[in-house]
C-alpha positions as CSV (number, residue, x, y, z in Angstrom):
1,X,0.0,0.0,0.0
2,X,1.3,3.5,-0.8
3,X,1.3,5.9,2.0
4,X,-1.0,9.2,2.1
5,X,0.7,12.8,1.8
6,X,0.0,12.8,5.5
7,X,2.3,9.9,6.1
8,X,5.0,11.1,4.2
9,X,4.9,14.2,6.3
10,X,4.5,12.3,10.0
11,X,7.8,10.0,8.9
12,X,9.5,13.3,8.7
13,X,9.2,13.8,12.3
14,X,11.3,13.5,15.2
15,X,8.5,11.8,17.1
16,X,8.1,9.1,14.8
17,X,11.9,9.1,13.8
18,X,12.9,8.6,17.6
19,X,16.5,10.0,18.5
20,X,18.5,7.8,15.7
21,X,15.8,8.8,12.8
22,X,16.1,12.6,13.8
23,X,20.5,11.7,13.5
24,X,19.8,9.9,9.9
25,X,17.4,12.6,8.7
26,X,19.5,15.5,10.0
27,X,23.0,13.5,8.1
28,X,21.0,13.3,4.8
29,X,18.9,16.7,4.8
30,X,19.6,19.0,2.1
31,X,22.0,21.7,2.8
32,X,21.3,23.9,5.8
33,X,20.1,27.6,5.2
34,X,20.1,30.1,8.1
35,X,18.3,29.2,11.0
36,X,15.7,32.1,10.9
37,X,15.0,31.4,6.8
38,X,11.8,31.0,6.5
39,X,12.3,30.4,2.0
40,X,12.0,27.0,0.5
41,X,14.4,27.9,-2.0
42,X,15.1,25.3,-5.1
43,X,14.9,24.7,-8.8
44,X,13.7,22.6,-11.5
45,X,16.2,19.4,-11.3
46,X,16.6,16.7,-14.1
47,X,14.0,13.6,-13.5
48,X,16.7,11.8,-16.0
49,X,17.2,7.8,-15.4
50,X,14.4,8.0,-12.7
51,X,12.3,9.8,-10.7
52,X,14.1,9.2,-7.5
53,X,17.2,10.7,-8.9
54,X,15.7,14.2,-9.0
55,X,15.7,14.4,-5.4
56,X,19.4,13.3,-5.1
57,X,20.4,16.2,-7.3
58,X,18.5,18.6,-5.9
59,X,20.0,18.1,-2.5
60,X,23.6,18.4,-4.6
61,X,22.6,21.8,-5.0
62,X,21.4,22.6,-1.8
63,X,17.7,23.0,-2.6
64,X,14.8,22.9,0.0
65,X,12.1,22.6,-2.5
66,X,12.5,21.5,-6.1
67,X,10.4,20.8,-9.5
68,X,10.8,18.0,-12.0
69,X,8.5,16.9,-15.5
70,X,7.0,13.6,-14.2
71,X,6.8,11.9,-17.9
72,X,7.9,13.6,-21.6
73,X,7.6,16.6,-22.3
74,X,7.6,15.8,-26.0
75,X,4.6,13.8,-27.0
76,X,1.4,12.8,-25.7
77,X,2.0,9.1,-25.0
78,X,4.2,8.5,-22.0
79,X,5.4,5.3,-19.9
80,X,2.8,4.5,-16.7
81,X,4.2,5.3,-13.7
82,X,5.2,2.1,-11.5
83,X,4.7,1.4,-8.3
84,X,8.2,0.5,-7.8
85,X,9.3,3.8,-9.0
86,X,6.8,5.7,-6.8
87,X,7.9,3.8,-3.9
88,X,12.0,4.9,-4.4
89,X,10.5,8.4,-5.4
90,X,9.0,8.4,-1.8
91,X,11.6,7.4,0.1
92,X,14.3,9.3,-1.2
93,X,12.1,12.3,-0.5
94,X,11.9,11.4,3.5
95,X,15.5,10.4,3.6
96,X,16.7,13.8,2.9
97,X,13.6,15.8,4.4
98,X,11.7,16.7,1.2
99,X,7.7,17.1,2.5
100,X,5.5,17.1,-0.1
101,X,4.3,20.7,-0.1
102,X,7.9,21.6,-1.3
103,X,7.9,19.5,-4.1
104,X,6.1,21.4,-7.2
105,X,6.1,19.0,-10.2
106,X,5.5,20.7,-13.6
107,X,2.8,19.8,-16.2
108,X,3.5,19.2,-19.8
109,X,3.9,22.4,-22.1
110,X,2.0,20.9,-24.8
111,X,-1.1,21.4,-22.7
112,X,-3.5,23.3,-23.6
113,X,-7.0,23.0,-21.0
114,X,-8.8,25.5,-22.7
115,X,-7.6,24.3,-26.5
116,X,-10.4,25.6,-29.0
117,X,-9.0,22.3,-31.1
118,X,-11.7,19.1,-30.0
119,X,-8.9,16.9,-30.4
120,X,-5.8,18.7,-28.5
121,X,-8.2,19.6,-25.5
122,X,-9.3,16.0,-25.2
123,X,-5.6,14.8,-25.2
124,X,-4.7,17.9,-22.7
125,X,-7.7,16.5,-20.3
126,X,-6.5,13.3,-20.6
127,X,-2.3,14.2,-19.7
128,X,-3.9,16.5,-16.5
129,X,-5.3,13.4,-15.3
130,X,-2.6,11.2,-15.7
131,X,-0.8,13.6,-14.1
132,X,-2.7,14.1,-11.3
133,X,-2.8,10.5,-10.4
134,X,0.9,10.0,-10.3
135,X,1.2,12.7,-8.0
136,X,-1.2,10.8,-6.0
137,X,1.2,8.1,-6.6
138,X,4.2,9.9,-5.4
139,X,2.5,11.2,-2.1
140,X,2.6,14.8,-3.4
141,X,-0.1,17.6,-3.2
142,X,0.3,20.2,-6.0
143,X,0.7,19.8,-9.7
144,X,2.3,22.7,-11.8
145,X,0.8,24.1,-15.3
146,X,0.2,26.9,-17.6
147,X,-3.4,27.3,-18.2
148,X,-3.8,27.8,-22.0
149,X,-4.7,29.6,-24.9
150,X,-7.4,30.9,-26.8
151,X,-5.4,30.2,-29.8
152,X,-7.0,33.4,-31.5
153,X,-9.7,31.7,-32.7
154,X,-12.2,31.4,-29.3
155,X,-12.9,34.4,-26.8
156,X,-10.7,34.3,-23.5
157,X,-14.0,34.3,-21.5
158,X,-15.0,30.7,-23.7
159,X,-11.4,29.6,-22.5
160,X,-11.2,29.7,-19.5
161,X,-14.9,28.0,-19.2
162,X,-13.0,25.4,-20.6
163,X,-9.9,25.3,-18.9
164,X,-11.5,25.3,-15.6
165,X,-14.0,22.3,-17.0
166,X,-10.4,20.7,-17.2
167,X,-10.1,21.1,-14.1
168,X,-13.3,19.8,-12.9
169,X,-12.9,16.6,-14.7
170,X,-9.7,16.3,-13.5
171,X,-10.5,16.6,-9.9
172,X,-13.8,13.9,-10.7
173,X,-11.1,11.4,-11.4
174,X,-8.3,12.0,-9.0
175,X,-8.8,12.6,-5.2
176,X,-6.5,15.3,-3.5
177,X,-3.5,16.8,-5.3
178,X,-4.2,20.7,-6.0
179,X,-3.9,22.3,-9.5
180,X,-1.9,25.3,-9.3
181,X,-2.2,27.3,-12.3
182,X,0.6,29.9,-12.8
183,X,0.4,33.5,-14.0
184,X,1.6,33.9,-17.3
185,X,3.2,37.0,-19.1
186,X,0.0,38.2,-21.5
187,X,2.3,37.2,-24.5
188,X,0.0,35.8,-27.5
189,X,-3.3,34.6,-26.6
190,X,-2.6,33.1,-23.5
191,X,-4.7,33.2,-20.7
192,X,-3.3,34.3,-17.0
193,X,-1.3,36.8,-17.4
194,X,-4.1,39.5,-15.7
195,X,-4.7,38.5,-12.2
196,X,-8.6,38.5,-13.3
197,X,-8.0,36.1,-15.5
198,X,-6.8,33.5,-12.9
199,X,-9.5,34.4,-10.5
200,X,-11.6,33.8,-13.0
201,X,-10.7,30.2,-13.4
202,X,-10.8,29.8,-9.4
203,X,-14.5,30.8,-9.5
204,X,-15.0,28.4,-12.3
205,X,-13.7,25.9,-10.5
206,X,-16.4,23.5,-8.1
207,X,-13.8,22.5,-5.1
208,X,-11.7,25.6,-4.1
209,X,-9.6,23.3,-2.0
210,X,-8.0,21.8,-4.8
211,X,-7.4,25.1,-6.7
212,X,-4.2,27.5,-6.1
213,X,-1.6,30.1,-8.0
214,X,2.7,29.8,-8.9
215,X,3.4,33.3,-9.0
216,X,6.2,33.5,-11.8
217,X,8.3,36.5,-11.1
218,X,10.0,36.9,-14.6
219,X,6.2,36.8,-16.3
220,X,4.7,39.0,-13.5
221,X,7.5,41.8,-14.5
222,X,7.2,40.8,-18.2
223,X,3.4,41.5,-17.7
224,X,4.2,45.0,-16.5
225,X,4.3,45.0,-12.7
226,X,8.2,46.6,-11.9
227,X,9.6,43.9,-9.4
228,X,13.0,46.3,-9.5
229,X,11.2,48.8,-7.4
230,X,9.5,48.5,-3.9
231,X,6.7,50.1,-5.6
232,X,6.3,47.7,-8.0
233,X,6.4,44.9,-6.4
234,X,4.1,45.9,-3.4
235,X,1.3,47.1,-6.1
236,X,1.8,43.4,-7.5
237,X,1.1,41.7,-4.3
238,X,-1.4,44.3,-3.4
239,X,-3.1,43.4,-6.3
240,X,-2.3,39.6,-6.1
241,X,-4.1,40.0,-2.2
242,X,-7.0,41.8,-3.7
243,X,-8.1,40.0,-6.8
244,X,-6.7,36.6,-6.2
245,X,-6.1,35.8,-2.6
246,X,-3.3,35.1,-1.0
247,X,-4.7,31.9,0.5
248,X,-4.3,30.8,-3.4
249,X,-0.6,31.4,-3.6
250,X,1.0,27.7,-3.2
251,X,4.5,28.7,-4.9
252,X,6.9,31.1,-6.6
253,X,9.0,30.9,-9.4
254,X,12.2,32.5,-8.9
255,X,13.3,33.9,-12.5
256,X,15.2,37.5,-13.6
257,X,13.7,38.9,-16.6
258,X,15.7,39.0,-20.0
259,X,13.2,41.0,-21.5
260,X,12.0,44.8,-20.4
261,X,9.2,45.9,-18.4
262,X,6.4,44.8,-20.1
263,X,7.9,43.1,-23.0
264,X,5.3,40.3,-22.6
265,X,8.6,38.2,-23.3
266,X,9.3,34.8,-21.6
267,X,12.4,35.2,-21.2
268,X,14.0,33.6,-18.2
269,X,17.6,34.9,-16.8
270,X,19.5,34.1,-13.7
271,X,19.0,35.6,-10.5
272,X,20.4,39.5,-10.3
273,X,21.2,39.3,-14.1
274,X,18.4,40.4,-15.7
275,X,16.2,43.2,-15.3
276,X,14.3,42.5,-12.1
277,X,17.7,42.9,-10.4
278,X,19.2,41.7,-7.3
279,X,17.6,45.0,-4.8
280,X,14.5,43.2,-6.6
281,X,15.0,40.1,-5.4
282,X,16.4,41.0,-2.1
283,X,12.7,42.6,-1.2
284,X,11.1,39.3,-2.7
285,X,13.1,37.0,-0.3
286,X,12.4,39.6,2.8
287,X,8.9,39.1,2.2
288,X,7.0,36.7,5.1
289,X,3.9,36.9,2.8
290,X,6.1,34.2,0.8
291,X,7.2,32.1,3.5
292,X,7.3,28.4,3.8
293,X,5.9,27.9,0.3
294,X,8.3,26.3,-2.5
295,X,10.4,29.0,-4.2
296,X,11.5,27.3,-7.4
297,X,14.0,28.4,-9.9
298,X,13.9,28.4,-13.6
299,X,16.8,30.0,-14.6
300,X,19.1,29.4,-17.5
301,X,21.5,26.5,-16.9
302,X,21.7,23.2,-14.6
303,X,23.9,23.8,-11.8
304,X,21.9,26.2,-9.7
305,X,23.7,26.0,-6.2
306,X,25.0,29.4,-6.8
307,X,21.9,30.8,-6.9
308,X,20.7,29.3,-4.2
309,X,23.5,30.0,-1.7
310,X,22.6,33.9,-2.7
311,X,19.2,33.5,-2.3
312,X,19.5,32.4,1.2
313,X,22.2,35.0,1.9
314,X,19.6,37.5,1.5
315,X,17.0,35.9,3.7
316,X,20.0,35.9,6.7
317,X,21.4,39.8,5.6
């Protein structure tokens, strides 16, 4: 039998570890951050040769939180998930102190939920539930994904009636995990890059349990709020509080901006190189509104402990 969510979190626990567990857990936890941080700082990390093997490199880098693809990212069809595989995915997770409301697994980009195409919404139904059950499988509680596109051709209103009927269906068939839709960066006919636009999904959608926001920091500036300037960024989480909720925010996306204030470019750069700007993310990390939630990066390259390490500095300066 595979353990709940809840389990996972209780083996975690000196209680249930007695004095040796809380030894083994504190020898193979990732890489300590300052006492007082309050940040689950990570990053995407390779799910290459196995799921399990995500969690060993994000501890290399010194990650408390981390994202991973859970099948291909190029086509539809994928592998099923294995029991046997879940299971190792599991307990590398509680060896080195990974709950699973740190771990934000990312959906497919070739979803579309609110597809105007018959046959490319069917197929992006059907990966959101697959996806859904194996994070069921792997004992984790949110699943990662950009909402969609009206593709020009359907009203943004008409798509996100469909996107959050994706949603529904999805939740019919799977029992827990929460879909956290992430704010986009208004380039094209995408939907989520105006705050109303994700509300309006969350209204759409029947079980607001199971319903929350990744608040993408390169796509929020790209969108036009100025994360470079206190102002800025208090008007975005002003806003963020007023229209959304803050009870909906689940995770961040730690990303610099290539592109200029309200480019409506997706264009990811690493922390303090872009235009967002280290001051700007000095006054993200000091925020406690953004505490204890995963904090992921998705910045260019693979070896991310650099990043990190600053990150954290900033939490401790």
């Amino acid at each position: 039998r595979l353990a709940s969510p809840v389990e996972d979190i209780d083996a975690q626990s000196p209680k249930k570890q007695g004095t040796a567990g809380t030894k083994a857990a504190k020898l193979k936890s990732p890489k300590k951050s300052p006492a007082k941080n309050l940040k689950f700082v990570g990053a995407h990390v390779s799910a290459s040769g196995g799921l399990e093997h995500a969690v060993q490199r994000a501890v290399d880098i010194g990650a408390r939180s981390f994202a991973l693809f859970l099948r291909s990212q190029r086509q539809w069809a994928s592998k099923p998930l294995t029991q046997e595989t879940a299971q190792r995915f599991r307990k590398a997770c509680r060896e080195h102190g990974f709950a699973p409301h740190h771990i934000l697994p990312h959906g497919s980009y070739l979803l579309n939920c609110g597809s105007p195409d018959p046959e490319v919404l069917e197929k992006s139904r059907a990966t959101l539930i697959d996806e859904l059950k194996r994070c069921e499988m792997l004992g984790l509680v949110y699943y990662n994904f950009h909402p969609g596109s009206t593709c020009g051709t359907i009203t943004r209103e008409e798509c996100m009636d469909k996107i959050a009927e994706s949603i529904n269906q999805a939740h019919k068939e799977t029992t827990y995990v929460i879909s956290v839709i992430e704010n986009m960066c208004k380039q094209g006919h995408t939907i989520g890059g105006d705050f109303h636009e994700l509300r309006g999904i969350i209204d759409r959608v029947k079980n607001k349990s199971r319903i929350g926001v990744c608040l993408d920091t390169c796509h929020a500036f790209a969108a036009g709020y100025d994360l470079s300037t206190e102002e800025g960024f208090e008007g975005m989480m002003r806003d963020f509080e007023s229209i959304v909720g803050l009870s909906y925010l689940k995770a961040v996306h730690l990303n610099d901006s290539r592109g200029k204030l309200g480019s409506q470019l997706d264009r990811h750069e690493n922390v303090g190189r872009g235009n967002i700007g280290l001051a700007g993310f000095r006054r993200i990390m000091a925020d406690p509104r953004l505490d204890h939630i995963p904090m992921v990066l998705e910045t260019p390259g693979t070896d991310h402990a650099g990043e990190i390490s600053l990150l954290n500095e900033m939490c401790s300066a």
